[in-house]
N, C-alpha and C positions, 0 to 999 in steps of 0.2 A: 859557513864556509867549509869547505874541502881542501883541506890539506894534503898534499906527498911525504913521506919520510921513510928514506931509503927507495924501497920498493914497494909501499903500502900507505893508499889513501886512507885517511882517517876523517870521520866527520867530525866538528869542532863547532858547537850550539854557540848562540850570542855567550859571552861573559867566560867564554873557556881562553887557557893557557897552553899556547902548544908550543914545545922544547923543538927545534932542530940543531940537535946537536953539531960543531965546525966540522965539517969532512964529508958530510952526511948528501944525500941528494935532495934536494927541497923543492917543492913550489905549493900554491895556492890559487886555488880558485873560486869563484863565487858560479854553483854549478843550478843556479835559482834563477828565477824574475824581481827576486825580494831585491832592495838596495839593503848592502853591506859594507862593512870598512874593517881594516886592517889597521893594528898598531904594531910596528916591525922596530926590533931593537936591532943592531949588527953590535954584535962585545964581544974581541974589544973592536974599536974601527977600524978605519982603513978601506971599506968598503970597496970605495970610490974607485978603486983602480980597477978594478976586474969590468966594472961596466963595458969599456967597449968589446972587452972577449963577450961580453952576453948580449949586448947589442945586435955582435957578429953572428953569434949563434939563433939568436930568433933569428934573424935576416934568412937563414940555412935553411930554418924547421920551424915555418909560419904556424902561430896555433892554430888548431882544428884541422892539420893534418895528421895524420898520427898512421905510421907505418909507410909513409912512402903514396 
């Protein structure tokens, strides 16, 4: 998996630990053919509410456009 944090992808092998710090810019992607999975903690919660603002924003900036 390929991780974002901040401004800087990082590769992350089966069995790794990756930090995104609250505040930080994050995502993940699986940039393979291999099948992969993700275990995603949110601490503390609350998650849930921001959903539709990110819903909203993929809707804006469908993936695999990038720059317009």
């Amino acid at each position: 998996m390929s991780f974002l944090i901040g401004d800087e992808w990082k590769e992350a092998p089966k069995g790794s630990l990756v930090l995104a710090p609250g505040g930080i810019t994050h995502d993940f992607e699986n940039r393979s053919n291999a099948r992969a999975g993700v275990l995603n903690f949110s601490v503390p919660g609350n998650f849930e509410q921001h959903m539709p603002d990110i819903v909203a924003w993929f809707k804006e900036n469908p993936p695999g456009i990038v720059g317009g």
